[in-house]
C-alpha positions as CSV (number, residue, x, y, z in Angstrom):
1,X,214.6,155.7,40.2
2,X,212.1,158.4,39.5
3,X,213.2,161.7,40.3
4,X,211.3,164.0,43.0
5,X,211.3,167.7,44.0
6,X,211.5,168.6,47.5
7,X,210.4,172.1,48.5
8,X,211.7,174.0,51.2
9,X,209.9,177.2,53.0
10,X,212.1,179.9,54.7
11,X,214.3,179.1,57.3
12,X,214.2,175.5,56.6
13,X,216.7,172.8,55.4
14,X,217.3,169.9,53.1
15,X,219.6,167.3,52.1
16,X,219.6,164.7,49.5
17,X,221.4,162.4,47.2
18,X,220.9,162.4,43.0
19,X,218.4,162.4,41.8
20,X,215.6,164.9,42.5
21,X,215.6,168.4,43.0
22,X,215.5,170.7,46.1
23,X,213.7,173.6,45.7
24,X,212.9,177.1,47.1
25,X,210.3,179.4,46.3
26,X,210.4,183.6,47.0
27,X,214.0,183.7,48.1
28,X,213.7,187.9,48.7
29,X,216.2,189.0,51.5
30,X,216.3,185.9,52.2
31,X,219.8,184.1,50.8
32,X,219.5,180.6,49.1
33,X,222.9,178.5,49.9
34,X,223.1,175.0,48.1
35,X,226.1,172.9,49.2
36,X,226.8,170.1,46.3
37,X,229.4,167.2,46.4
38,X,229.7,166.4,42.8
39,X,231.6,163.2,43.4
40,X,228.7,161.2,45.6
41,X,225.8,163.3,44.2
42,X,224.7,165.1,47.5
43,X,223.5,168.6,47.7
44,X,221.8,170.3,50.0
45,X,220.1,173.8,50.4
46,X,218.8,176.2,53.3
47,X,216.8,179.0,53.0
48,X,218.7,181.6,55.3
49,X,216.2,184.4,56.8
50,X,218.6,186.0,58.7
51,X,222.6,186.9,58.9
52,X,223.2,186.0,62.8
53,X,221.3,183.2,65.5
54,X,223.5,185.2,68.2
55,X,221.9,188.4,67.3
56,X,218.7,187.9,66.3
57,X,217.9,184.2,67.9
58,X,214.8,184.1,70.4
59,X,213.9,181.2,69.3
60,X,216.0,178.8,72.2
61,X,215.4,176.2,74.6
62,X,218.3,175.7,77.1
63,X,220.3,178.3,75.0
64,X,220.1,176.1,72.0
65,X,218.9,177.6,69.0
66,X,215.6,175.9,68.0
67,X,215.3,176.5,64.2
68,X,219.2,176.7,62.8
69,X,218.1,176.9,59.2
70,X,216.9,180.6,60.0
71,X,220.1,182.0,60.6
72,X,223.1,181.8,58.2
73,X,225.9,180.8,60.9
74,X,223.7,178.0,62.2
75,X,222.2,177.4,59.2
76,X,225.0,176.5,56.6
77,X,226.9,174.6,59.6
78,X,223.9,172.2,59.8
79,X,223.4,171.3,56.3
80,X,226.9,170.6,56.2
81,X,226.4,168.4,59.3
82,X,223.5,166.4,57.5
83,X,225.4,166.3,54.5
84,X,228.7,164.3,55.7
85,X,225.9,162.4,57.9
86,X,224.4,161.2,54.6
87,X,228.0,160.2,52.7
88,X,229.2,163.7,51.1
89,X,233.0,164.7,51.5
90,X,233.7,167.7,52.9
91,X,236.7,167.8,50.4
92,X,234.3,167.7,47.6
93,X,231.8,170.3,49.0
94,X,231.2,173.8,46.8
95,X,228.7,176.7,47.4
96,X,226.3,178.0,45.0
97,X,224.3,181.2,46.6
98,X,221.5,183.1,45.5
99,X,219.2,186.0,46.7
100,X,219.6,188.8,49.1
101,X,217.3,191.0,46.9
102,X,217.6,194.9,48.6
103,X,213.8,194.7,48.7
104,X,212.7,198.2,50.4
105,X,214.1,201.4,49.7
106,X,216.6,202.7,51.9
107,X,217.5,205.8,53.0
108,X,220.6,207.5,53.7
109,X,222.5,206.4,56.3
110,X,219.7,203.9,57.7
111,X,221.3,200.0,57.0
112,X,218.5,198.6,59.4
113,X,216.8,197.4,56.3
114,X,219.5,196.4,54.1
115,X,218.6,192.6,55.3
116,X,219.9,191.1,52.2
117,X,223.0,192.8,51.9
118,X,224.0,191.5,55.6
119,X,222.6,187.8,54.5
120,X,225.1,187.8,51.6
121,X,227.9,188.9,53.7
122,X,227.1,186.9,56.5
123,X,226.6,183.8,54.5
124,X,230.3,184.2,53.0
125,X,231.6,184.8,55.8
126,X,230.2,181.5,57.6
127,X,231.0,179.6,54.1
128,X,234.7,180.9,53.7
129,X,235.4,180.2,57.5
130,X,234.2,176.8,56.9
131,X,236.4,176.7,53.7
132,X,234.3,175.8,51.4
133,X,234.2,177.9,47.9
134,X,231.2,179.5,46.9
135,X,231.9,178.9,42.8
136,X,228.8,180.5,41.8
137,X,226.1,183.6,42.5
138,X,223.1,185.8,41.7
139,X,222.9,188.1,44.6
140,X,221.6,191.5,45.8
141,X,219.5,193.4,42.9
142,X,216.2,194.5,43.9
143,X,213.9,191.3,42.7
144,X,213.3,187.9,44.0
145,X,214.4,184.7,43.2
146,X,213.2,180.9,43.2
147,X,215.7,178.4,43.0
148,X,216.6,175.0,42.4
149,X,219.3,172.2,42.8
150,X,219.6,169.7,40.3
151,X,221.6,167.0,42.6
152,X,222.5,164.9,39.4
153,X,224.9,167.6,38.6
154,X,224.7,170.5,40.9
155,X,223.6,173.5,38.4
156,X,221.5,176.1,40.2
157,X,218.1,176.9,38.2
158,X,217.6,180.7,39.2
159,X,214.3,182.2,38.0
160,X,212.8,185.7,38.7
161,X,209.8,187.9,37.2
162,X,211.7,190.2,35.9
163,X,215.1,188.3,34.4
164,X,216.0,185.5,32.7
165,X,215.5,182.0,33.6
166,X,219.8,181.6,34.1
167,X,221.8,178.3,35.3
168,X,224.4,178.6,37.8
């Protein structure tokens, strides 16, 4: 079978089995979380714009939230969904999470833009009440990132400007 990449924008979602790639371009304050079953070769990634759908969501139709890949608690919870929907054991399941760059200066005292710092935090949060192990990150810093899942194996390609090309 002849492997394929599958890009994903922000706030968006995907899930897949071996082999192929999901991929994510300009991950900023935006957190990258991959979800990988290494025993049936699923993975999955969203690109999380922001920490909480309960305080941030206007996006709703009948009080559902119409876009759950923008918000880490919807976001992770869904890709986990579509994950076990496509064969993966939650058992199995591991974390990998990247991004959350601190992208504008801040000043003293003023957290209303430390965006990234909040998507890390909420993102663990969401991942540990779920109990599922993040093994691997490259968060915060002040630079982007692009990412990508192999799903043969799960290793995290994380590439920036200014770094290293690194595997997590």
């Amino acid at each position: 079978m002849e492997k394929c990449d599958v890009i994903i924008g922000i706030a968006q979602l995907h899930v897949s089995r071996a082999p192929g790639r999901i991929v994510t371009i300009g991950l900023g304050s935006c957190v990258g979380v991959t979800l990988y079953d290494p025993i049936n070769h699923i993975g999955g990634m969203v690109h999380i714009m922001l920490s909480d759908s309960k305080k941030f969501a206007i996006n709703r139709m009948g009080g559902e939230i119409l876009n759950k890949g923008k918000y880490a608690d919807t976001g992770i919870e869904e890709l986990l969904t579509q994950m076990i929907a496509i064969g993966a054991d939650r058992r199995n399941i591991v974390a990998k999470i990247a991004g959350g760059a601190q992208m504008f200066e801040i000043k003293e005292g003023n957290d209303i833009l430390s965006i990234g710092e909040k998507n890390i935090e909420a993102s663990k949060n969401v991942l540990e009440n779920l109990g599922i192990c993040v093994v691997a990150e490259d968060t915060g810093m002040d630079y982007g990132r692009t990412i990508e899942l192999n799903l043969d194996n799960g290793d995290l390609l994380v590439r920036t400007v200014t770094q290293k090309e690194k595997y997590i």
